[in-house]
C-alpha positions in Angstrom: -111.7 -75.8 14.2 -108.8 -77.1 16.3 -107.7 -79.2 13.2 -107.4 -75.8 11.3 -105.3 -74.6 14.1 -102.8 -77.6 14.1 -102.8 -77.7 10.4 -100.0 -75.7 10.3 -98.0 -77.6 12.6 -97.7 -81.3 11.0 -95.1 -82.4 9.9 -91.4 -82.7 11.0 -89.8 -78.9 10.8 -88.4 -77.5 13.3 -87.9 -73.5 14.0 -89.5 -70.8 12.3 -91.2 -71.1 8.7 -91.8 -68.4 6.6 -95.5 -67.8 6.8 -97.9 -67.1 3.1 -98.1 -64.1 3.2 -95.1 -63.2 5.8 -96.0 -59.6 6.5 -98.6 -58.6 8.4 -99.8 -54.9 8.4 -100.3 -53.5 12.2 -101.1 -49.8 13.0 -99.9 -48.0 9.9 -96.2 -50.1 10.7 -95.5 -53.7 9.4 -94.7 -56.5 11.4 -92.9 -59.7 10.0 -95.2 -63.0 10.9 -93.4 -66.5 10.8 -94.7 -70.0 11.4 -93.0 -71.5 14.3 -93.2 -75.4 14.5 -91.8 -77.6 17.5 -92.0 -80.8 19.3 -92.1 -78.2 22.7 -94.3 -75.7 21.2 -97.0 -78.7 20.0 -96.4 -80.1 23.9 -98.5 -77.1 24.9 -101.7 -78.5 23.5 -103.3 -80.1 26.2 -107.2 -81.1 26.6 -107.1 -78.2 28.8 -105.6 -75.8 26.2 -107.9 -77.4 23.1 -110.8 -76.5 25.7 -110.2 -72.6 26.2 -108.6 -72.4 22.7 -112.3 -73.4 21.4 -114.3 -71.5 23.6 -112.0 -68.5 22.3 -112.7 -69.4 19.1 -116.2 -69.7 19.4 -116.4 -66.0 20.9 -114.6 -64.3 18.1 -111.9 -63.7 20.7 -108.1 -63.6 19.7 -105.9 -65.8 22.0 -101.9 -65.4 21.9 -99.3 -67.2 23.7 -97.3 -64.3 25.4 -94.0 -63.1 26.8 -91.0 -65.7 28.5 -93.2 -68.2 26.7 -92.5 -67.4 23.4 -88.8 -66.7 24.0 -88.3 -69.7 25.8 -90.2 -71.8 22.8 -87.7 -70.1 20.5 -84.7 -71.1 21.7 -85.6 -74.6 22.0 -86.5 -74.5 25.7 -89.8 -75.9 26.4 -91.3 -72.6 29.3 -92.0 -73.7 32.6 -95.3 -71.3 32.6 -97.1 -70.4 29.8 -99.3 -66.9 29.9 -101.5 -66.2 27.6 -102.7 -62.5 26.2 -106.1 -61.7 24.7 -108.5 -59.5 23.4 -111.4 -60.3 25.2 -111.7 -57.9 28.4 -111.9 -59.5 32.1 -115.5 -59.5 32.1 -115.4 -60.9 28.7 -113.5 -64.1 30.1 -115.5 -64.5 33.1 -118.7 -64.6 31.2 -116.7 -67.3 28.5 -115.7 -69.5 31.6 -119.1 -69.6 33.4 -121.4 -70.4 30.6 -119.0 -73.1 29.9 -119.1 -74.3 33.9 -115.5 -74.2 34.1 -113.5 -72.6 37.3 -112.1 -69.4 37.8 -109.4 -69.2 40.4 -107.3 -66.3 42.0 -109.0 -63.2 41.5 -106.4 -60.6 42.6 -105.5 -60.3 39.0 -108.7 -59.3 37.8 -108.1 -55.4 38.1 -105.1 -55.4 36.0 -106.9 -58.0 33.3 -106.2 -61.3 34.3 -107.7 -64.3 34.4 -106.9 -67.3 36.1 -109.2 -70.3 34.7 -108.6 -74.1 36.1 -109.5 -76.7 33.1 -108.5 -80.4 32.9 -106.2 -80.1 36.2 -104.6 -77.3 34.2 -104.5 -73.3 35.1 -104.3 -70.8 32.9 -103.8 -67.7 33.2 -104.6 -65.2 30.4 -104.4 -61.0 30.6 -106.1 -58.7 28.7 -104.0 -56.9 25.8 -103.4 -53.1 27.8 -101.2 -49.9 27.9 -100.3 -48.1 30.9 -101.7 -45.1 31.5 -100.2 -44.2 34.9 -96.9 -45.5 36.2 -94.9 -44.4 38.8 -92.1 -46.4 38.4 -93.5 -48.7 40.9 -96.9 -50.0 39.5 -98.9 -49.2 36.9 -102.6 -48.0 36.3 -103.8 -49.7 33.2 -106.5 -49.3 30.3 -107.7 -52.2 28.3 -106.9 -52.5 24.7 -107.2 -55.2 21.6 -104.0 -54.0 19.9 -101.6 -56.1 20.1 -98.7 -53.6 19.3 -99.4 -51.7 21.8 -99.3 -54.1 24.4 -95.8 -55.1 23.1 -95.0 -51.7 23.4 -95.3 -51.8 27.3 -93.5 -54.6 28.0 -89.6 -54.6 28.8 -87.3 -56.1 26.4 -87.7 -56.6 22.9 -87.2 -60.7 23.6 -89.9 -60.6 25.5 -92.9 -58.6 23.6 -93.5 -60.8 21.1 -96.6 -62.9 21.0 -97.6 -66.8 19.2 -100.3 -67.6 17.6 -101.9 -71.1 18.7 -101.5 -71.8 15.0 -98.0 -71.2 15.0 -97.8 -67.8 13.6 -95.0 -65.5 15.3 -95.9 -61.9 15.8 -92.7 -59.8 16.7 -93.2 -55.7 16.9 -90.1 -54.8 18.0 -87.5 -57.2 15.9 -87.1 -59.5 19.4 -86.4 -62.6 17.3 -83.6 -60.8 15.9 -82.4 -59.4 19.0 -83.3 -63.5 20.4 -81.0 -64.6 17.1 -78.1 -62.2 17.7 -78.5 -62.5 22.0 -78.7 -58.9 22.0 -80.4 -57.8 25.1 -82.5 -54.7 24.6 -85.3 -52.2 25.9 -88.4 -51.8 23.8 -88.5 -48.3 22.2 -86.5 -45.5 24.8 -84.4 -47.2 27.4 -85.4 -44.3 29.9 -89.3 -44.3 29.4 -89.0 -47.7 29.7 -87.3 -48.3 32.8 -88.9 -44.7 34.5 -92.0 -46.8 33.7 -90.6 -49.7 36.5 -87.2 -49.4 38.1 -87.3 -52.5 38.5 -86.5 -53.6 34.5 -83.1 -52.3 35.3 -82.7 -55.4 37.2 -84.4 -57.7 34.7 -82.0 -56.5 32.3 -79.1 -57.8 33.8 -80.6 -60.9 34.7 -81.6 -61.7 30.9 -78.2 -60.7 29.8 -77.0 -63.1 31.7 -79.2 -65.5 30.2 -79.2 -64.7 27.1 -75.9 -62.8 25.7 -73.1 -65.0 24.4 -70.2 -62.5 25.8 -69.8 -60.4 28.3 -69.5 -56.1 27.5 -71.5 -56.3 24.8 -74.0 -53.2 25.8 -75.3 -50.8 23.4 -74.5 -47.2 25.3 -77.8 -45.5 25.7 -78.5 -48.5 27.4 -76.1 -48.1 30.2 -76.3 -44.4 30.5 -80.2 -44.8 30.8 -79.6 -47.4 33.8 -76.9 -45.0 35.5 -79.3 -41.6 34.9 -82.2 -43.7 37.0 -80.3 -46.3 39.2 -81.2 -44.4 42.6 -84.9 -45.2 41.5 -84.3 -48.8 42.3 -84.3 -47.3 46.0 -88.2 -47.2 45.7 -88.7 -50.7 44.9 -89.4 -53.2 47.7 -87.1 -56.1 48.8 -88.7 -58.8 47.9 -88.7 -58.0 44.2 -85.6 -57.4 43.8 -84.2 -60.3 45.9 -86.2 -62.4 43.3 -84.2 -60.6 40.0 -81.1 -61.1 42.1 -81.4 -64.3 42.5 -81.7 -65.5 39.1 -78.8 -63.5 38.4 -76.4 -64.4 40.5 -76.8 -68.1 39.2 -76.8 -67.0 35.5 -73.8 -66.4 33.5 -71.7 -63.3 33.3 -72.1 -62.6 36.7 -68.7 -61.2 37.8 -68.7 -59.0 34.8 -72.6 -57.6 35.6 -71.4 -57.1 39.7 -68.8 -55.3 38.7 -71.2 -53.1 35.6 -73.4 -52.8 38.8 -71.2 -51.3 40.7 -69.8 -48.9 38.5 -73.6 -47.3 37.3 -73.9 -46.9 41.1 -76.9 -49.3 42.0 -75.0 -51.2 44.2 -76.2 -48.6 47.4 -79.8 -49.3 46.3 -79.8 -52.6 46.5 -78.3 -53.6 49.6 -75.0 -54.3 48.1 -72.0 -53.0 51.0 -70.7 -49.7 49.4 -66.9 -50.9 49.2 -68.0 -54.4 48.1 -65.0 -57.1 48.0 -64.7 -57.3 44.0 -61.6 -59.5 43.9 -63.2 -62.2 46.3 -65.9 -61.9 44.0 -64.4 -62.5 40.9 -62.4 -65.5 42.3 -65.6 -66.8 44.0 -67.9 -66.8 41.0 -65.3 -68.8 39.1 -64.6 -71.4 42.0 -68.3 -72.1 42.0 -68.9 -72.8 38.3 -70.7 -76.2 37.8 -71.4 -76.4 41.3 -74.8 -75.1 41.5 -74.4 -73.1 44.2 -77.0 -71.1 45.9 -77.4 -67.3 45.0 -76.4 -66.2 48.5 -73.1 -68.2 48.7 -71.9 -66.3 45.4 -72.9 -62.6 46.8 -71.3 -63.6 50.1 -68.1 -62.9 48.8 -69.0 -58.8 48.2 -69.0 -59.0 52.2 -66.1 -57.7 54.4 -67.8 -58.7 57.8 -71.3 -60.1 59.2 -72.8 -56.6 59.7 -73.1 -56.6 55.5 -75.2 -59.5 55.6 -77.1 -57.6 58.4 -77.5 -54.7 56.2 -78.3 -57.1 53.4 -81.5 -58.3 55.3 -82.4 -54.9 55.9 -83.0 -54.0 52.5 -84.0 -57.4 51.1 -85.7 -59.3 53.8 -84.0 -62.5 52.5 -85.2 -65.7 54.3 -83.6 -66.5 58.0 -82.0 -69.7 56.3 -80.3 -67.2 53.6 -79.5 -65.0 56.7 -77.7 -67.7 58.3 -76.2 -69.1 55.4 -74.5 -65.8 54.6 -73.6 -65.1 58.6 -72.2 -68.6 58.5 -69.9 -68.3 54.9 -68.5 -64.8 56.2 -67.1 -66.3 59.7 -66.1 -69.7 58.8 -64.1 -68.8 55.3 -61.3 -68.0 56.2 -60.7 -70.6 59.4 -62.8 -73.6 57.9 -60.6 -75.3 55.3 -59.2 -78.6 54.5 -56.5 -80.4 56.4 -53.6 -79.9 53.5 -51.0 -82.5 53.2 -53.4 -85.1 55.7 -54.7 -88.3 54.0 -58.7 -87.2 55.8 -58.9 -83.3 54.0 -62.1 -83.2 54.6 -61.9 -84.1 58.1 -62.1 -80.9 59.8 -65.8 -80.1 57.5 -66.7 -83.5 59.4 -65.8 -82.5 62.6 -67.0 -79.7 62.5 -70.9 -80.6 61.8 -70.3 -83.5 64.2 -69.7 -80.9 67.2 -72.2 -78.2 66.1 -75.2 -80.6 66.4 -77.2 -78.4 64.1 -80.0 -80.4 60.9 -78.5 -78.0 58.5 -75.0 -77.8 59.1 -74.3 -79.9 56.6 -75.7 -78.1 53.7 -73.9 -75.0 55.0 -70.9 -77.2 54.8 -71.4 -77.9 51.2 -72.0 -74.2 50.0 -68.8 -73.5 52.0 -67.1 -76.1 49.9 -68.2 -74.4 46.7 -67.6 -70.8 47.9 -63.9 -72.4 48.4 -63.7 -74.2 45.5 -63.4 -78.0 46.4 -65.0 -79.4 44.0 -63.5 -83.4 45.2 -64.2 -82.9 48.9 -68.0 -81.6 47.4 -68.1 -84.8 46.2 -67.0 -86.3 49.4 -69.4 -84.8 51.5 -72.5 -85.1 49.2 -72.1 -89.0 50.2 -70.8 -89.1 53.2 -73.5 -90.2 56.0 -73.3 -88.2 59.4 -72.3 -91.1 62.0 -74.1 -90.4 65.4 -72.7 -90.5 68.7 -73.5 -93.9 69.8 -73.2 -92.9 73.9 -76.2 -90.8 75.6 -76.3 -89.7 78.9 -79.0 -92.0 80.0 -76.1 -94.5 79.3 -74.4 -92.9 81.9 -76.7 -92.7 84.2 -77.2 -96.7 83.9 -73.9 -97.5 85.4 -74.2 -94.9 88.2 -72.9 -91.2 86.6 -74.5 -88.4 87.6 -74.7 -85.1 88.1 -71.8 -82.5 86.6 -69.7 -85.7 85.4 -72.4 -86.7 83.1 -71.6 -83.9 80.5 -67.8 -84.2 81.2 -67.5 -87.5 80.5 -69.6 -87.6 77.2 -67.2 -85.0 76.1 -64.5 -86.8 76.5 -66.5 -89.9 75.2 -66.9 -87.9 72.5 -63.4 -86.8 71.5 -62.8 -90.1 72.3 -64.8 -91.3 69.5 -63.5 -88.7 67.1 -60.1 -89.9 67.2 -61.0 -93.3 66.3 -62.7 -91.7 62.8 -66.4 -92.2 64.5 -65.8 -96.3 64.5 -66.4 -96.8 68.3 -69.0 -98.5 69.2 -71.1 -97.7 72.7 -69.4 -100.9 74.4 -65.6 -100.0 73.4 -66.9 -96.2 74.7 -68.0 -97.1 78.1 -65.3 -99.9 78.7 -63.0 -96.3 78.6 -64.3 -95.0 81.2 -62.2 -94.8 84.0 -63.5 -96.7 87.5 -62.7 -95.0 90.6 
C-alpha cells in the first residue's frame, strides 16, 4: 500500500505535475487535480505518518493533508505544522487509534472533529471534513460531512482551502493555486458571508497579504468594501486572538501600507489602535526597522502619542506585561535616548543608561529602541557588547569602616567614578579614591 502511495513521488521533479486524468468531477462542479512532488513535501513521511496513513487506508478512510500546509508546501516552504482533514468522523478515529493501541491526546477538539493522535514521538492532529451550520461571527456550531468541497467552502481564503493527497494529488475548489501563483489574496466565495461567518478573517486577511502579495494596493474592491461594511464586528472578538493576527502582521511585509488601509476602513477603534494614531512615525519607523527583526510591539509603538495608548492597548489586547513594558518604555525614552552625535563612544549613553537602571532586561529594551530609531551599527554594537558590573559593593565599604547614610553616597560616587573611566576601574583603584578623613 504505502509503495502505491509514494509511487507517484520518485523521481527528481519538483512542483506540480499534471495528473492522468487531471480533472476530477466534484458535486456537479469540476475541480483541476495536479501531482505535487517535493523534497519538503516527501519530508512529511515519517514512521509516524506511514503508521496512520495505513491504518486509514486499511479503514476505507480518505486522509488529506489540509490548509497552511498545503500552501506552505507550494511555495517551496516546508510548514511548521501539518493538519490533516478526513472523512472518518471523531468516533471513527478514536475507534481506528485504539484497536491499534496507539495514543490519543488533547481532547478539547473532539466536539468540533478533531483528533489529536501521538505515534512514533509524532502528533497528529486530523479534523473531520464539516460545514458550519451556526456561526455567530465568533464561533461556529458544526455538522460532519465527507465532502471535501464543502469543507473548502468554509474555510477563509482561497490559498488556504485546498487539500493534498498523501499521494501527491492537489485538490483546489476554489482556484487557490492560482490565486497562490498570481499572490492574489482572496475570500472563498462572498467576501461578506465569509467574514460575517468570523470577524476575525478580516484580520487574517491582512496578515496573508502581507505574506503573500508581491505589491502593496493590489485589493480587489468588494474585498475592501466587505471589510469596511463589518469592521465594527471585530469589536466582538476577544484580545487574545487578535493580538495573535497582529502580531504576524506587524512583522510581515506591507505593513505601513495595511496600517494605514486599516485605518482608513475604520478598524483601527476596534482593535485597540489610538483613534488619531501617529501615521508618519509609523511609516518612518517600519522602514527604519527593516532587516532588524524587530519585535511586533516596537513597530506599533510608533502609532502612540503618549503612554496612556499603550495603557489602552492592554485593555483591549491583554498583551503580555513584558510587551506592556516594552511599549511604556519605547514611548518615554524615544525621543530623549539617542546616541552621542559627533562623540567617538555613540552608543555610550544606551550603555549608561542600562548600567544605572540595574534592571535583567534593560538591555533588550535597549536593542528594540535601537531599531525603532534606526541604528542599525550601534545594533550591532550592543548585540556584543558584555554588561561590565560594578566591581565595589557595600559590604566593601563596610570592610574599611563606612557605614550608615555614607555607604550609598559614596558607591554613587564610586560609581560615577567608574563611569568616567569607560567601566575600566578595578575595586582597588575605586577604594584607593576614597577620600580619608
Amino acid at each position: 500500500m504505502w509503495s502505491r502511495l509514494l509511487s507517484r513521488h520518485r523521481g527528481r521533479a519538483l512542483g506540480l505535475l499534471p495528473a492522468a486524468g487531471s480533472r476530477v468531477a466534484t458535486r456537479g462542479s469540476r475541480v483541476t487535480a495536479m501531482k505535487f512532488e517535493s523534497p519538503d513535501f516527501q519530508s512529511l513521511f515519517t514512521p509516524g505518518l506511514r503508521s496512520v496513513a495505513e491504518l486509514f487506508e486499511k479503514e476505507k478512510y480518505e486522509l488529506r493533508i489540509a490548509g497552511g500546509a498545503v500552501r506552505d508546501l507550494l511555495n517551496g516552504v516546508k510548514p511548521e505544522d501539518v493538519d490533516f482533514a478526513t472523512t472518518a468522523t471523531p468516533a471513527e478515529m478514536k475507534k481506528i487509534f485504539q484497536s491499534a493501541g496507539m495514543r490519543m491526546i488533547n481532547n478539547k477538539g473532539e466536539k468540533h472533529g478533531t483528533i489529536t493522535a501521538r505515534v512514533h514521538e509524532q502528533n497528529f492532529e486530523i479534523t473531520t471534513l464539516r460545514i458550519d451550520v451556526v456561526t455567530d461571527g465568533r464561533h461556529a456550531e458544526v455538522e460532519f460531512t465527507t465532502d471535501w468541497e464543502k469543507d473548502a467552502e468554509r474555510r477563509d481564503l482561497t490559498i488556504n482551502s485546498m487539500f493534498l493527497g498523501l499521494d501527491g494529488t492537489l485538490y483546489d475548489y476554489f482556484s487557490g493555486y492560482k490565486d497562490l501563483k498570481n499572490r492574489k489574496i482572496r475570500f472563498v466565495g462572498d467576501a461578506n458571508q465569509r467574514i460575517q461567518e468570523d470577524y476575525l478573517r478580516i484580520l487574517r486577511y491582512f496578515r496573508f497579504y502581507g505574506k503573500i502579495a508581491e505589491k502593496p494596493g493590489e485589493h480587489e474592491t468588494n474585498t475592501l468594501e466587505a471589510i469596511k461594511t463589518n469592521a465594527k464586528g471585530l469589536a466582538r472578538i476577544s484580545g487574545e486572538r487578535i493580538w495573535v493576527e497582529l502580531k504576524k502582521l506587524l512583522t510581515g511585509n506591507h505593513v505601513n501600507h495595511l496600517v494605514r488601509l486599516m485605518y482608513e476602513l475604520d478598524i483601527a477603534p476596534y482593535i485597540g489602535f489610538p483613534v488619531n494614531g501617529s501615521l508618519e512615525e509609523f511609516d518612518k519607523v517600519s522602514k527604519n526597522v527593516q532587516n532588524l527583526f524587530p519585535k511586533p510591539m516596537t513597530i506599533l509603538t510608533s502609532l502612540f502619542k503618549v503612554q496612556d495608548d499603550v495603557m489602552k492597548l492592554d485593555l483591549r489586547l491583554k498583551i503580555s506585561k513584558e510587551e506592556k513594558n516594552l511599549g511604556l518604555f519605547i514611548v518615554k525614552h524615544r525621543k530623549d535616548l539617542i546616541k552621542e552625535v559627533d562623540s567617538l563612544e555613540p552608543l555610550k549613553p544606551y550603555q549608561s543608561f542600562i548600567i544605572d537602571s540595574r534592571q535583567p532586561d534593560t538591555n533588550s529594551k535597549i536593542c528594540e529602541l535601537l531599531k525603532y530609531q534606526g541604528e542599525e551599527h550601534l545594533l550591532k554594537e550592543m548585540q556584543q557588547w558584555s554588561v561590565p558590573s560594578f566591581p565595589v559593593s557595600g559590604h566593601d565599604l563596610m570592610k574599611i569602616g563606612i557605614s550608615g547614610k555614607e555607604v550609598g553616597i559614596i558607591l554613587q560616587q564610586l560609581r560615577d567614578q567608574w563611569k568616567k573611566s569607560g567601566y575600566q576601574m578595578d575595586k582597588e583603584e575605586l577604594l584607593s579614591c576614597i577620600k580619608k578623613e
